[in-house]
N, C-alpha and C positions, 0 to 999 in steps of 0.2 A: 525362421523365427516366427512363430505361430503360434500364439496361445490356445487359438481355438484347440488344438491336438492335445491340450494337456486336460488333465478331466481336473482338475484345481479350479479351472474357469470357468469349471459349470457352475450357472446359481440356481437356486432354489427356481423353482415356476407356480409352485402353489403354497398357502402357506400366507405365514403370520412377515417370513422375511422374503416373499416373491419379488424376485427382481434385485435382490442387495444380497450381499456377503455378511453371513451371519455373526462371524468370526469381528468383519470390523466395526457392525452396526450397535453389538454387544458394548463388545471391546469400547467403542470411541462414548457411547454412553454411560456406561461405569468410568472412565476415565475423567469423563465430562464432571457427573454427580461426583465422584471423591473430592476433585479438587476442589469446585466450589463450599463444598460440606468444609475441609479442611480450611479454607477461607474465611466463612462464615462464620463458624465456631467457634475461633481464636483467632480473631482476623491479629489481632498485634503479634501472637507469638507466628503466625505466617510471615509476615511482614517481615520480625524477624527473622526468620528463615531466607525467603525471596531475596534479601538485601545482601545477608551476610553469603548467600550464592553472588548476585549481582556485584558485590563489592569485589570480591575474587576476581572473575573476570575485568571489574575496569584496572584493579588493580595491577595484576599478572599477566593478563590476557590482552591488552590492550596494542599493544604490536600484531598481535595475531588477527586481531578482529581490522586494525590500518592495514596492514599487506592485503588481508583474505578481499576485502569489499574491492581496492584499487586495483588486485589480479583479474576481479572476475570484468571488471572496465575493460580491461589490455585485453582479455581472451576474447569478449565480444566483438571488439573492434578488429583483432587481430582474424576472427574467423568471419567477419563480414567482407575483408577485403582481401580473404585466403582463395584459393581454388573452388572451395566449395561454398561459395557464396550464389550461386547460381543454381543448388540445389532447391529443390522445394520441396517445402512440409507439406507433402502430400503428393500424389501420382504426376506423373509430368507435364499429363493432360488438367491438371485441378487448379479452378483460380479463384480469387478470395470469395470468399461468401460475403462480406459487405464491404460497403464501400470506403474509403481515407479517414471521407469526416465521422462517417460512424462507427469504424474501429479507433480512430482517436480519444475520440468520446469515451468508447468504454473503457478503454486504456485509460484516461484520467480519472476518471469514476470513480471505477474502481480503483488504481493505485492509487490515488493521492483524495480524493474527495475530501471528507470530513476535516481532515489531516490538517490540511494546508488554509481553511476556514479559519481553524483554531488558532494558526499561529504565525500566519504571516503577517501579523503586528506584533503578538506577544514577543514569538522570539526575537525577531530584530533589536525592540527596546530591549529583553534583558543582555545580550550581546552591548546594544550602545551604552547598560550600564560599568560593564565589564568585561573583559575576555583578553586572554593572553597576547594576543598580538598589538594590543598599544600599549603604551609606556604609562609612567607614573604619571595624576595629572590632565590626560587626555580622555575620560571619561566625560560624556556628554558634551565632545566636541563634534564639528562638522569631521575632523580624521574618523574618531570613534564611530561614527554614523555610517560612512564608506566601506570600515570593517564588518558591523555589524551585518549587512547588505551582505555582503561576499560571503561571511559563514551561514550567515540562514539560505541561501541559494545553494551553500555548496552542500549542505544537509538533505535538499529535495532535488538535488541535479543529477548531473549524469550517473555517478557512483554507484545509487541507489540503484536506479534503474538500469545499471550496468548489470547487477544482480537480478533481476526481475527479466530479464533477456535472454541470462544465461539458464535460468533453471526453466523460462518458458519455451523456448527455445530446443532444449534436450526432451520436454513432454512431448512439442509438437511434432517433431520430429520422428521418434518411438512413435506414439501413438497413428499420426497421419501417413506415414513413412514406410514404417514398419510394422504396425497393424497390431501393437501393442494397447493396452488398455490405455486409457488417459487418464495414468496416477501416478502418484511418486515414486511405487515400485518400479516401473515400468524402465525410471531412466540407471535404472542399476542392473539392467538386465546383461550390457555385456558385462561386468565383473559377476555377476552374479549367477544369471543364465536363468534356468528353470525355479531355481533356485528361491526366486521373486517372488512363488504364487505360497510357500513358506514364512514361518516365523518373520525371517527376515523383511518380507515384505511387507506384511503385516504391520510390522514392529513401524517401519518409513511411514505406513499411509495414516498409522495411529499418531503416531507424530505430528505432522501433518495438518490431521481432524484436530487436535488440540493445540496449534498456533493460529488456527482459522479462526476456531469459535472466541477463544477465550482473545485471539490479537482485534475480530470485531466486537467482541461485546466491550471491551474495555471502551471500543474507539466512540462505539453506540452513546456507552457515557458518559461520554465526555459531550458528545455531541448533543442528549439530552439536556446537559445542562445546563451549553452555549442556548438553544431553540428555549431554554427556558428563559435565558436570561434576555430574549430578542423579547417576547412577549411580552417580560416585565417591562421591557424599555418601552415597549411600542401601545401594550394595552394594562399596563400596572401587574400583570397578574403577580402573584406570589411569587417569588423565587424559593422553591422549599423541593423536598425528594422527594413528596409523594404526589407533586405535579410531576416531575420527572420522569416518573414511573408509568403515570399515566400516558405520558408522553411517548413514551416507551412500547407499549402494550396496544397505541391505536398505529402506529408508525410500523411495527413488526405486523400487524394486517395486512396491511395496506401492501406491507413487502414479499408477505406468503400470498397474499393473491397477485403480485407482480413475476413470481416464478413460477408459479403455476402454469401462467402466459407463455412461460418458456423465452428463449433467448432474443427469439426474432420480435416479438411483438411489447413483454415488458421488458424488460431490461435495454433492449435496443432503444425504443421510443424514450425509455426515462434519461437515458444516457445521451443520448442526443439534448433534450430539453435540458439537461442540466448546462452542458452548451454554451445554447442559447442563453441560458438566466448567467451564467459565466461571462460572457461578451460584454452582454447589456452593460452587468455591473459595472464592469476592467470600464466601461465606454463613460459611465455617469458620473464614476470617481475622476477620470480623466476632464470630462466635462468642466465639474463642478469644483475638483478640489485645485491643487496648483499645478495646475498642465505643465507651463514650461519646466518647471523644475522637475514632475515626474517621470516625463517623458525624456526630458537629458537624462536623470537620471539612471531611468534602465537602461541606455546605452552605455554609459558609463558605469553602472553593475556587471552587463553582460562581457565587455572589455576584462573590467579589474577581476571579475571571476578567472573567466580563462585562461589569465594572466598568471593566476595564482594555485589554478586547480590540482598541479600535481605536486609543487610546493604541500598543500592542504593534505591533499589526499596522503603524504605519506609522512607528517607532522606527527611524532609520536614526544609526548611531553616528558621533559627531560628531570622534569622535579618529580620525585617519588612521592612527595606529599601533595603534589596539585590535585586540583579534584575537576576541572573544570572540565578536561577532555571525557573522563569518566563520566559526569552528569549528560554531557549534550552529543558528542560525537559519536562514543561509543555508546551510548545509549542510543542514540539514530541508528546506527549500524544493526547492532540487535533489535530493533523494531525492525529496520526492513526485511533482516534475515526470519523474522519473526512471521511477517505479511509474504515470504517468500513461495511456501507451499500454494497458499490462496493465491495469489494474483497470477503464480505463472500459470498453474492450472486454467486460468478461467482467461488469460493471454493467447495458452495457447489454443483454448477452445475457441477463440472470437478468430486466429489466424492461420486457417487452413489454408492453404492453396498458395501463399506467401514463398516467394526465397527469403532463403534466409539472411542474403543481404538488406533486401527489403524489411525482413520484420527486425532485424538491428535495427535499422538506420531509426525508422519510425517509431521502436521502442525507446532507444537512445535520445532520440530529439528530439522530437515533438514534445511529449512530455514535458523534457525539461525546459526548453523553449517558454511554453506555457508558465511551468512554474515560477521562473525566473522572469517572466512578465506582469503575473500576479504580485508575486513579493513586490516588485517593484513598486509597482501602483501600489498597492497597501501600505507597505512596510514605510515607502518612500514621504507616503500621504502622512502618514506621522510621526516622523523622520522630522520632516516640514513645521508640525506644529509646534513640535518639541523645539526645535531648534530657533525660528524666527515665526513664530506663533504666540498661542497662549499658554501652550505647555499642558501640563495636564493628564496626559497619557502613561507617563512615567509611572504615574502616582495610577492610576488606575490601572494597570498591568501587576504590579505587584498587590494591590489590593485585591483582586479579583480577575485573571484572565480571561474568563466568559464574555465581560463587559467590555475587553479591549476594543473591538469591533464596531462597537456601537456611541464609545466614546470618541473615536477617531470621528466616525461621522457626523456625532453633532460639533465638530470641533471644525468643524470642513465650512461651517457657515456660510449653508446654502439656502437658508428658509427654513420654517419649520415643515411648510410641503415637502419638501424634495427631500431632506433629513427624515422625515418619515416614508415618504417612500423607497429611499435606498435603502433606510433598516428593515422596510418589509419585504423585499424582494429578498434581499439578506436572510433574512428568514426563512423565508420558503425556499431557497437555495439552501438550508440548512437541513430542512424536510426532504427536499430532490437526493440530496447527497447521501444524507441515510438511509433512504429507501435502497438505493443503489445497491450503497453496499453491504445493505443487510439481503437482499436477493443474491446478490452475486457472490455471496461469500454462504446461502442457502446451497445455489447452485454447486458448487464446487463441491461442497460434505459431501451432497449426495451423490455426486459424480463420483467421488473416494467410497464410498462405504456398498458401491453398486457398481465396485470393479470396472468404474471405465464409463458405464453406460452413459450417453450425451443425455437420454431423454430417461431420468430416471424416476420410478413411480409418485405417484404424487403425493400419497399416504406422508412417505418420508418428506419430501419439500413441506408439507403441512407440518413434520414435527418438528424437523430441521428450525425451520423458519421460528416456530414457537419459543423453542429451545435458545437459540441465540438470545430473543429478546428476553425469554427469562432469566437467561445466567446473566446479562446487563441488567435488570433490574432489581434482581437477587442483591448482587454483587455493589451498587450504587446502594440499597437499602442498610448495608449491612456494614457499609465503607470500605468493602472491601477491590473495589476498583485500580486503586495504586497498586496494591499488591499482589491482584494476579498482573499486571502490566507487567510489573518485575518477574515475575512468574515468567510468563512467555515469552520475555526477553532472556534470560537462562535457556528455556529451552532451545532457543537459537540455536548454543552452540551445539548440542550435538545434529541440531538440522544442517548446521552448517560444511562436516563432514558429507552428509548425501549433494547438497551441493556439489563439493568438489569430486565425489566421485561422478558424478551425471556430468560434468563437466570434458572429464576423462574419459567416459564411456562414449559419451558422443562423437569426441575427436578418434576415438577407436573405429567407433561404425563406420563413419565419415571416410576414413582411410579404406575403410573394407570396401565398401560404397567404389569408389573413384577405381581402384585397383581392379573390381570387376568390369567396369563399365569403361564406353569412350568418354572424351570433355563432350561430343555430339548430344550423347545420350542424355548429359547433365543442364543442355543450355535449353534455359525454358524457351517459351515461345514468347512473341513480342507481345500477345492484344494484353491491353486492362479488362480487368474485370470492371461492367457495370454496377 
């Protein structure tokens, strides 16, 4: 299995497309310019469109989209404590290229960054408003508060990233393993074969490029508009979209000269710092807001989680008119499947040298670990004020979700120092996390559109980079934001097909793998990588 033998694999070496594949570099930028044009132009009758897709799916599809995300949990787990859990993505001799904390780092960055800013206040309160699992009457109770907790954790826990395991997992494998490119064609090669450097593969990695760009520009703008509203809190500016935009447009700089840098030096260091301003925060809320009750709290989240996790995971709602699982669950589901091509790409590019019991466990846990300690602290922080506070938060969550963030914090009454300095750190955590992942979701395209290549020319990372921030600021300008969201939450499902066959194909390899080889052959060696 050798692509180099196939002449498909050659690229260009001189030229307007030296170093990239013409075919997707085309290809993924006409796909790019239609849809936002299509967007743009009639953003309402898109929307239409996007919805009356989206509605289908939570409708009809919603079994499909519960089983598919709680399989691919059971397969990662199931193949971390298989036989071939001792294999490594990469030669037998190969140990990781960096170290726990700085593949963790990038691991949350990238998978959750911006994401989980946004909404680990918002979602809890609209959950403590309502949601199917408590009774009449028990809205805006200390029960109601406990539920909410458990569904927004079980939204950014293990499930998600149970998916983000599996599809990174089959890249790094093919790619480090088997010396396959590092793209989404790559993990269809056993069903597919040669097959891959074809239409067909083409068709995956165009996929792909179009849930990367358009699943970060949406995320850009959202997150543009939280960093807008930190400013407003902290220095009055305007709340308006052509600070936004500006915002926008110095932030995407900032992030095309961090990929530029390349893996080890921007992306690594930003990833790491992000961190750091992560710690601090979890530390000052802890500090300052209501420690005992946060910190029981999350032990008592983490418990009633677990408790409930498979319950959750395979809850499919029995009312055909509810709408609730449709707006949040299944909507989660199709975003992760959505962020799926990007993150495992750029997963399994941080984790070479890895077995793959090792990159389960650490993709599985950690993460969510993290996550479900965050929410805690946030969610929990005004959870607290809501309930034996001043309240407050309720009202500003539905009002505006940007603001949730920063209303929690002056509600923490800590001074007006320390309220200001946690909203700023906030902030610039807000700029760390974009940067992030607008490089690393840079990095990836071109990684796609340049068949594989880790270090791919920089021409393209310069347009790449450009391009994301202008289809987020296009798209925020124009309103049309929501509705490519819904956009490439649709496109999920047919990504979600290469999923399970990458899923398959790798359990295929695997078998082939073991069958040649002894168990000798497959057990790494002990030392850690420094």
């Amino acid at each position: 299995m050798n692509p180099m033998n196939d002449k498909s694999y050659t690229l260009p070496k001189t030229g307007l497309f030296a170093g990239t594949h013409p075919i997707l570099a085309v290809g993924s930028a006409v796909l790019m310019v239609a849809f936002v044009l299509f967007t743009v132009i009639n953003p309402t009758f898109a929307n239409s469109v996007y919805n009356a897709a989206n509605g289908y799916i939570s409708s009809s599809l919603d079994w499909y989209y519960i089983g598919l995300i709680s399989f691919f949990l059971m397969f990662a787990v199931w193949i971390s404590f298989s036989r071939y859990g001792n294999i490594r993505l990469g030669k037998d001799t190969d140990r990781p290229e960096f170290s726990n904390y700085a593949w963790f780092s990038m691991l949350f960055s990238a998978g959750i960054g911006i994401g989980i800013l946004f909404w680990s206040i918002a979602e809890p309160i609209y959950h403590f408003q309502s949601n199917p699992f408590i009774g009449e009457g028990q809205a805006g109770t200390v029960e109601a508060a406990q539920v909410a907790m458990r569904i927004a954790i079980f939204h950014w826990g293990l499930h998600g990233w149970g998916l983000f395991a599996v599809i990174g997992l089959a890249l790094a494998y093919f790619s480090y393993r088997k010396g396959l490119p590092l793209s989404i064609r790559s993990s269809l090669y056993p069903i597919f074969g040669d097959r891959i450097y074809g239409p067909i593969g083409h068709a995956a990695d165009l996929l792909a490029v179009f849930g990367t760009v358009f699943g970060i520009a949406t995320s850009l703008g959202l997150g543009a508009q939280q960093m807008n509203a930190g400013l407003s809190y902290l220095f009055g500016f305007e709340i308006s979209t052509s600070n936004q935009i500006i915002l926008i447009a110095i932030l995407s700089v900032i992030a095309t000269g961090s990929v530029l840098t390349g893996l080890n030096k921007g992306i690594k260091i930003l990833s790491e710092w992000n961190m750091h301003l992560t710690l601090i925060i979890l530390g000052l809320f802890i500090i300052f807001g209501p420690t005992v009750y946060i910190l029981g709290a999350f032990f008592t989240n983490v418990g009633d989680y677990l408790f409930h996790v498979v319950e959750l995971g395979f809850w499919v709602d029995p009312d055909p008119k509810g709408q609730w699982q449709g707006w949040w669950t299944i909507f989660y589901w199709g975003w992760w499947i959505a962020w799926a091509p990007f993150c495992g790409i750029f997963i399994a590019r941080i984790s070479k040298g890895r077995t793959i019991r090792e990159f389960v466990f650490g993709v599985l846990i950690a993460p969510t670990a993290l996550a479900a300690f965050w929410i805690s602290i946030f969610g929990n922080t005004a959870m607290f004020v809501e309930l034996f506070g001043v309240g407050g938060i309720t009202e500003a969550v539905n009002a505006d979700t940007t603001m949730a963030l920063f209303t929690t914090i002056e509600s923490m009454n800590a001074g007006d120092l320390v309220t200001m300095g946690i909203s700023a750190l906030c902030t610039i955590m807000l700029v760390t996390y974009f940067v992030t992942s607008a490089d690393s979701a840079t990095l990836v395209i071109c990684t796609i559109v340049s068949f594989g290549n880790e270090h791919p020319p920089a021409k393209f990372r310069v347009f790449w980079g450009a391009a994301i921030g202008a289809v987020a600021a296009v798209l925020l300008y124009a309103g049309g934001l929501k509705a490519l969201q819904t956009a490439s939450i649709v496109a999920a499902l047919p990504f979600s097909f290469i999923v399970l066959m990458a899923a398959y194909g790798l359990v295929k390899s695997l078998r082939e793998e073991v069958k040649g080889q002894s168990t000798e052959d497959l057990t790494p060696l002990t030392e850690n990588a420094q």
